[in-house]
Kinemage of the C-alpha trace (Angstrom):
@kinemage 1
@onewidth
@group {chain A} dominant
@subgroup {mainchain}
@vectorlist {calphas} color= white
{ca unk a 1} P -6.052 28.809 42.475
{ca unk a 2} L -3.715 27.007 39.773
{ca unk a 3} L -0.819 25.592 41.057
{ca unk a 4} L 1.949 24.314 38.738
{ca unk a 5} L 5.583 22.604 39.708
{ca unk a 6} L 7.970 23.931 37.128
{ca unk a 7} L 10.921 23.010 39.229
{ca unk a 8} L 11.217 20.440 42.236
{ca unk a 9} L 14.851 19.774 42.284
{ca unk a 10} L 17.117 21.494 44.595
{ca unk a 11} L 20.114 23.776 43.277
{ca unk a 12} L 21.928 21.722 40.447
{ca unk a 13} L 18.835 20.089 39.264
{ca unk a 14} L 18.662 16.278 38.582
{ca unk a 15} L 20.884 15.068 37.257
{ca unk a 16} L 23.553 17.855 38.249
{ca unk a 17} L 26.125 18.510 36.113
{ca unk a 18} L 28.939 17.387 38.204
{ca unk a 19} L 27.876 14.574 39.979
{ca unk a 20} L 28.074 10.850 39.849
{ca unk a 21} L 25.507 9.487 42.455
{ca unk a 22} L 23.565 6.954 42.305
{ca unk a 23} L 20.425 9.397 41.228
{ca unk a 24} L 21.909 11.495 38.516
{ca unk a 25} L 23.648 8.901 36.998
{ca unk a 26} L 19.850 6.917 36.729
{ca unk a 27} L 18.491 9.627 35.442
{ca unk a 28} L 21.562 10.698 33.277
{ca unk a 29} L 20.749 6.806 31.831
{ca unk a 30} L 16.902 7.717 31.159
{ca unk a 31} L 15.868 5.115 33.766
{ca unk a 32} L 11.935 5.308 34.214
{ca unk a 33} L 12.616 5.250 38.410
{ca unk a 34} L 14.718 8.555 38.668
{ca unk a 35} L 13.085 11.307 36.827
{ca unk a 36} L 14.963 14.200 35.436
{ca unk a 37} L 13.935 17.736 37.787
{ca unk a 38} L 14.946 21.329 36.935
{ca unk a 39} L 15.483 23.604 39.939
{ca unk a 40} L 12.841 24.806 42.082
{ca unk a 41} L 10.109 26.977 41.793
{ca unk a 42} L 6.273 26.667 41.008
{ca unk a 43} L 3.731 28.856 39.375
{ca unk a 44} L 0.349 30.205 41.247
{ca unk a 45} L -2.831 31.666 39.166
{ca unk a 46} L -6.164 32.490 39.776
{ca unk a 47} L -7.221 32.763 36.577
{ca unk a 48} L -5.287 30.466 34.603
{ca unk a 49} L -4.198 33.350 32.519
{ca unk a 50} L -1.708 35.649 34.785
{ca unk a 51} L 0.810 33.774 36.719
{ca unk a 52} L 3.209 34.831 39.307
{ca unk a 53} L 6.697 32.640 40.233
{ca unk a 54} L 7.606 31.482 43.642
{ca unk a 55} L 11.369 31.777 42.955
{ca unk a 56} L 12.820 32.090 39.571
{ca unk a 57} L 15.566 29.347 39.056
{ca unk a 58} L 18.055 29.516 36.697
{ca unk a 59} L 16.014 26.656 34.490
{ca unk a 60} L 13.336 29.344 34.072
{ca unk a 61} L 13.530 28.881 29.996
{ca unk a 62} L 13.330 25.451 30.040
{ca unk a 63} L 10.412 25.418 32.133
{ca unk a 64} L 8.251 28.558 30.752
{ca unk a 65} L 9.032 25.878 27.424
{ca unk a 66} L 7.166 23.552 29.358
{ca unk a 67} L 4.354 25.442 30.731
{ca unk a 68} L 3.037 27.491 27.578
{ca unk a 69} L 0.548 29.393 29.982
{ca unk a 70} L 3.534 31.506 31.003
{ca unk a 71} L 4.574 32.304 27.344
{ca unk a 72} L 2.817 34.695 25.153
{ca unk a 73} L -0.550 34.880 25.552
{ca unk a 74} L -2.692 33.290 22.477
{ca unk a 75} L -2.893 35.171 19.339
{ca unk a 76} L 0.018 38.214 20.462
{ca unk a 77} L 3.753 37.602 18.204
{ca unk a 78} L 5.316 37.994 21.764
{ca unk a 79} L 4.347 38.988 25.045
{ca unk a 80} L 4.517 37.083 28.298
{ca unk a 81} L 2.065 35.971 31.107
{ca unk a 82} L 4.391 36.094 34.123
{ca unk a 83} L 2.880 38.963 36.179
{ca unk a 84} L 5.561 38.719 39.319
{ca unk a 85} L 8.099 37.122 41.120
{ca unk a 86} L 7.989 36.231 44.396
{ca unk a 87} L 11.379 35.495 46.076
{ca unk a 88} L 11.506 33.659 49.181
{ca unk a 89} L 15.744 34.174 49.993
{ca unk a 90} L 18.411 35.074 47.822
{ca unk a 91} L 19.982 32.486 47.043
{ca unk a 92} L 21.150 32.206 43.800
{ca unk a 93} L 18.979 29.296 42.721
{ca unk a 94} L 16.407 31.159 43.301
{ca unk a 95} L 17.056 34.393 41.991
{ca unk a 96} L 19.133 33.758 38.768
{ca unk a 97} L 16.497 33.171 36.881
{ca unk a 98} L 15.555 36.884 37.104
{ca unk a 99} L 18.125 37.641 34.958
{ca unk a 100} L 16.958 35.355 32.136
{ca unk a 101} L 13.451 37.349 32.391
{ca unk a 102} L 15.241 40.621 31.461
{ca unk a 103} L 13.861 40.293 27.625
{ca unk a 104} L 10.141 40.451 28.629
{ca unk a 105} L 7.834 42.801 29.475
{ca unk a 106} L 7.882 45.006 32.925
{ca unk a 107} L 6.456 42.764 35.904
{ca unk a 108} L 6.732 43.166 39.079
{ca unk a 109} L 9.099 41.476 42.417
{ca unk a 110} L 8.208 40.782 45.785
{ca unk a 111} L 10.432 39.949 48.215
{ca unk a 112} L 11.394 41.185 52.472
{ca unk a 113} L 13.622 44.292 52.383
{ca unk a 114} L 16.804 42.102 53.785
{ca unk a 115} L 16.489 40.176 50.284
{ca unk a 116} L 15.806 43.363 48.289
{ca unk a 117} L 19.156 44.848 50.079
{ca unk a 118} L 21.347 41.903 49.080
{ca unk a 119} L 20.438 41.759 45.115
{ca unk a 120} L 21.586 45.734 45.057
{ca unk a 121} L 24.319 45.210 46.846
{ca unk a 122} L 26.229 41.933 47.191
{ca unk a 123} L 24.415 40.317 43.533
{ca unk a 124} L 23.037 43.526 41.497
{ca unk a 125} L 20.253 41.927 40.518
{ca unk a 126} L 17.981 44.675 40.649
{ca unk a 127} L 20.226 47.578 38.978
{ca unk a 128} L 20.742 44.907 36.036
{ca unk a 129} L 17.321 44.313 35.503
{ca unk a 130} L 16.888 48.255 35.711
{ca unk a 131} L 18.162 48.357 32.107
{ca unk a 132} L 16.042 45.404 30.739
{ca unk a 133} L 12.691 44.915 31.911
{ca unk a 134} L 12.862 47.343 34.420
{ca unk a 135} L 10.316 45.308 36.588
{ca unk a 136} L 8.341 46.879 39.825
{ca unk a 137} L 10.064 46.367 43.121
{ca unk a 138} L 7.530 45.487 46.400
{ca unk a 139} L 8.604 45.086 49.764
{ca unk a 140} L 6.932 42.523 51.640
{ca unk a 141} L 5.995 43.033 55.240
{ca unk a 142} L 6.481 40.039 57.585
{ca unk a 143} L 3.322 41.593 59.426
{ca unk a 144} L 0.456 41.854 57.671
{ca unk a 145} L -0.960 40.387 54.237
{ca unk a 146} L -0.768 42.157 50.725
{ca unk a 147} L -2.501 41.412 47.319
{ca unk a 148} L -0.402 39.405 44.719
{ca unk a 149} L -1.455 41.929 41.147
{ca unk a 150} L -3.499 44.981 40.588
{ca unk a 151} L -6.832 43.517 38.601
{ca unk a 152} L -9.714 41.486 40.056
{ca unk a 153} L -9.360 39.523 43.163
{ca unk a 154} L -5.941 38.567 42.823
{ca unk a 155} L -4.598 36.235 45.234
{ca unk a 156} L -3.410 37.049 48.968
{ca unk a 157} L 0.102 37.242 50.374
{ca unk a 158} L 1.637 36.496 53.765
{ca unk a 159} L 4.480 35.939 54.440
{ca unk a 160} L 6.315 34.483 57.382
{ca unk a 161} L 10.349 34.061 58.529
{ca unk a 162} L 10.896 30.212 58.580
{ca unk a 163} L 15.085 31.009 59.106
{ca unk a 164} L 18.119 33.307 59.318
{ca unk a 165} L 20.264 31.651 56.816
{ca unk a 166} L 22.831 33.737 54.907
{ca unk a 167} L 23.888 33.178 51.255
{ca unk a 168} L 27.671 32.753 50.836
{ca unk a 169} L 27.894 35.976 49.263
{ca unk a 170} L 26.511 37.837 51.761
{ca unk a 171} L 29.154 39.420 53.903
{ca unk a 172} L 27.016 39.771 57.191
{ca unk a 173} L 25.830 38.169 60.357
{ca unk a 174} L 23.294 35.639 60.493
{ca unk a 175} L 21.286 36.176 63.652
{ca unk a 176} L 20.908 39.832 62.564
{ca unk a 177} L 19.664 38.508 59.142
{ca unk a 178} L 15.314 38.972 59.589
{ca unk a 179} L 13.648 38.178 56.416
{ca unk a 180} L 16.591 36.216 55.233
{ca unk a 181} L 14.591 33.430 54.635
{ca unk a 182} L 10.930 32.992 54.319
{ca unk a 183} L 7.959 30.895 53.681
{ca unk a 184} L 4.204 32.186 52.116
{ca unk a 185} L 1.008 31.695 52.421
{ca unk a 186} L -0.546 32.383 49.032
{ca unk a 187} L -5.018 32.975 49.415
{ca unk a 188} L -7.351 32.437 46.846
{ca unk a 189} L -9.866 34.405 48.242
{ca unk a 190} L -12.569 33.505 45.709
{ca unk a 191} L -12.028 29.910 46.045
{ca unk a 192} L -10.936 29.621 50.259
{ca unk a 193} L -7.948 27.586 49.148
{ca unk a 194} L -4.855 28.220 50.819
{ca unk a 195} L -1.095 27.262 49.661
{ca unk a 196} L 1.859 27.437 52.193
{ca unk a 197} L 5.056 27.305 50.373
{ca unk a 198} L 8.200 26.674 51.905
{ca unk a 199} L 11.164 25.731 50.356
{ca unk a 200} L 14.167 26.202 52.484
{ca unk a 201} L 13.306 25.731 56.362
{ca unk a 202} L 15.987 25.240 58.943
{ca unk a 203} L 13.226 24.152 61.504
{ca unk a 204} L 9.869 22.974 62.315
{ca unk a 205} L 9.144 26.454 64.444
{ca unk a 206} L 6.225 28.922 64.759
{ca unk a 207} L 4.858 30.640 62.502
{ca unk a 208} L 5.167 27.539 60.158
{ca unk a 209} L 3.597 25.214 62.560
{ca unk a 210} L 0.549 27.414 62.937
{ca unk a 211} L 0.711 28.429 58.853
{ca unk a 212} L 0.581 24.975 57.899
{ca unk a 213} L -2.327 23.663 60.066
{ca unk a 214} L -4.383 26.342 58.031
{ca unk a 215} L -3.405 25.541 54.646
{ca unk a 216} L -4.999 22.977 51.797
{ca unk a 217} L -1.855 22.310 50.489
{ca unk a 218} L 1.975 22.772 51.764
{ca unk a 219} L 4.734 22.446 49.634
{ca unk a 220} L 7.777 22.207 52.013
{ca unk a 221} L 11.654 21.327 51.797
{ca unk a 222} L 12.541 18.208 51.399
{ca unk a 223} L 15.943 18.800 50.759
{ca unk a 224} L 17.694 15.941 52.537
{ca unk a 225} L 16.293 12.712 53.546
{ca unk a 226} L 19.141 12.196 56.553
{ca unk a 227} L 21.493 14.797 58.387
{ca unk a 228} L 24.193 13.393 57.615
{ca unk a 229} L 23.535 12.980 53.783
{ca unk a 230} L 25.185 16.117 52.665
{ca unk a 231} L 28.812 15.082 54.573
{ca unk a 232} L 29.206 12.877 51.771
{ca unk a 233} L 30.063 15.763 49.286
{ca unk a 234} L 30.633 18.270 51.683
{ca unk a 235} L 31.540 19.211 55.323
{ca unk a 236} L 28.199 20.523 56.638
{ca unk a 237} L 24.676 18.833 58.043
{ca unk a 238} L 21.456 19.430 56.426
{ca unk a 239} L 20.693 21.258 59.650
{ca unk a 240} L 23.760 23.585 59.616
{ca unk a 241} L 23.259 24.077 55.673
{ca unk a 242} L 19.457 25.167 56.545
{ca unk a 243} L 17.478 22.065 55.775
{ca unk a 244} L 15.012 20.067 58.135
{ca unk a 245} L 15.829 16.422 57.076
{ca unk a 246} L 13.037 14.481 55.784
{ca unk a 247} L 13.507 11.554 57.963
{ca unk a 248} L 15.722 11.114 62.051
{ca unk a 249} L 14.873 13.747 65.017
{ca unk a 250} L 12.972 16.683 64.514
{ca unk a 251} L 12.337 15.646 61.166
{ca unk a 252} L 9.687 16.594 58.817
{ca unk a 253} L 8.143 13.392 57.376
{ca unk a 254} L 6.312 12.369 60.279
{ca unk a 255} L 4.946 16.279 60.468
{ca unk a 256} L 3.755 15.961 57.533
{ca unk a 257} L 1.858 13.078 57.519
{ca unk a 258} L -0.311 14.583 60.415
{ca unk a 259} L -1.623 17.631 58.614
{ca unk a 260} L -4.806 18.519 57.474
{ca unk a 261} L -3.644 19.668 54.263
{ca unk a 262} L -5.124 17.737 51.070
{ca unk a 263} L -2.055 18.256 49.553
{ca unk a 264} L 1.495 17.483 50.834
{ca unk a 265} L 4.112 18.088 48.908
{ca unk a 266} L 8.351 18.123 49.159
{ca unk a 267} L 9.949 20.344 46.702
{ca unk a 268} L 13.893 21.244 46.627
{ca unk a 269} L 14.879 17.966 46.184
{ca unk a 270} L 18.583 17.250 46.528
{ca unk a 271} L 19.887 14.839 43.925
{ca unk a 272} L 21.301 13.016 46.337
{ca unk a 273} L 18.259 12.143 48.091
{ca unk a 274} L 17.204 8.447 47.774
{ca unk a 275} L 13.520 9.326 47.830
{ca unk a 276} L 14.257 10.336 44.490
{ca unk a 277} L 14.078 6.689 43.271
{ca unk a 278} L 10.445 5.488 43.164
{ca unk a 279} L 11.839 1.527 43.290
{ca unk a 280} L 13.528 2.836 46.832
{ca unk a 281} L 12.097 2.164 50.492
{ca unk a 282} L 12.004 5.948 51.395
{ca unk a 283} L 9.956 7.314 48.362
{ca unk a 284} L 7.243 4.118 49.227
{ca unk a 285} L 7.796 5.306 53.035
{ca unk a 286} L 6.659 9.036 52.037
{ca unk a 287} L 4.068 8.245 49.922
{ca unk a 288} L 2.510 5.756 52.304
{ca unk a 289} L 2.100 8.681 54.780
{ca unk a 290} L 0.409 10.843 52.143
{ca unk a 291} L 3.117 13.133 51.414
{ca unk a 292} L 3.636 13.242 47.647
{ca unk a 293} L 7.479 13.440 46.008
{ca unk a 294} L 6.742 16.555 43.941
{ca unk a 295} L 7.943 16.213 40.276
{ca unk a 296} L 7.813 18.735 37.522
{ca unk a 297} L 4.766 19.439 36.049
{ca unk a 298} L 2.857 18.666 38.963
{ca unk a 299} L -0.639 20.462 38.629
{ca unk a 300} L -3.074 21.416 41.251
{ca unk a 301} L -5.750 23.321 41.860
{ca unk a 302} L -7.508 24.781 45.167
């Protein structure tokens, strides 16, 4: 299995459009510490030639640009090699970029029936796309696995509820919310190797615990390195806004460090987290533990 970062930035990207901290105004001045990151999503093959997205983020031109093994396929005038979508909420940096997809060929969406419900009715994703693309529509059970494409082995799905969040637009309650918010486990089952990709998780809580102790790589939120960072542009924790902090009780860092996985990896970066600059004591603090500061462009394989 291929395994390619095309976004590890949280919504807004790096640097963010309207902000002034210290980050996006670093990498707003091209400094060599504070990279530039579009928002998140990555891109899982097992072939190398058909891809499928975990999350489509409104940057999802800029970074098929970058990644030309998601653009036409060699030797066709256009075409694409995105096979699916896999959604893991509904939040709109992670489903925008759907729209921007409407000009290719048909593929197909996965995502839990709670998502599927919200982008008909409170963002009409799906009935836009109806007129464009038209792409497939799967439901994905939070009980049992599924296959990832039609043709050869493929690549297994599983997914599992990490949290209840509910987007802002959503009018409803959150503890009713199942499949609001979920993590996968994505199975080469050629190769053995096992991703567990979880961008958005409110805690460190069953089934992620026992997901991750299984995988060869996790790619988990990373969102906020403190609590308390977000009260500095707004009036909610990371906790309350859905994000384990990286770092303080019940954190993830120290998680991390302990598990088996060959590959750690934060993704959904907020631009106001300081591990963002490599000069700074928490990015040498995460990467001493073995848990890498995913960047765009990141490749693995498993």
């Amino acid at each position: 299995m291929r395994i390619r970062i095309l976004g590890s930035a949280a919504g807004g990207g790096v640097p963010q459009w309207n902000c002034r901290c210290r980050n996006c105004e670093a990498a707003r001045a091209g400094s060599p510490h504070v990279r530039p990151r579009t928002q998140s999503s990555i891109a899982v093959s097992a072939d190398g030639n058909s891809w499928f997205l975990l999350n489509v983020s409104p940057d999802i031109r800029q970074q098929t640009l970058d990644f030309s093994p998601l653009g036409p396929p060699p030797g066709n005038e256009r075409g694409q090699s995105i096979a699916g979508c896999v959604l893991t909420d509904a939040e709109l940096d992670h489903t925008a970029g759907l729209l921007l997809l409407r000009e290719g060929l048909t593929f197909s969406v996965y995502c839990t029936s709670r998502v599927r419900r919200w982008l008909n009715r409170f963002l009409p994703i799906e009935p836009l796309l109806a007129n464009f693309a038209n792409p497939h529509w799967f439901e994905i059970p939070l009980t049992e696995s599924s296959r990832l494409g039609a043709a050869g082995p493929g690549l297994i799905l599983r997914a599992f509820e990490v949290e209840r969040h509910v987007p802002r637009f959503v009018d409803e309650e959150s503890s009713m919310a199942s499949g609001a918010v979920i993590g996968v486990s994505i199975l080469d089952p050629v190769t053995g190797g096992k991703l567990v990709y979880a961008p958005c998780v409110g805690s460190l809580s069953e089934p992620l615990l026992s997901m991750a102790m299984e995988a060869d790589a996790v790619f988990i939120d990373g969102t906020f390195w403190s609590n308390d960072e977000p009260l500095q542009f707004g009036r909610r924790t990371a906790l309350q806004m859905g994000h384990v902090p990286v770092s303080g009780p019940g954190s993830s860092l120290d998680w991390m460090a302990g598990l088996p996985a060959r590959q750690r990896v934060y993704v959904h970066i907020n631009n106001t987290n300081p591990m963002l600059d490599e000069r700074g004591p928490q990015h040498s603090l995460a990467m001493s533990k073995g848990v890498r500061v995913g960047q765009d462009g990141d490749m693995f394989e498993l």
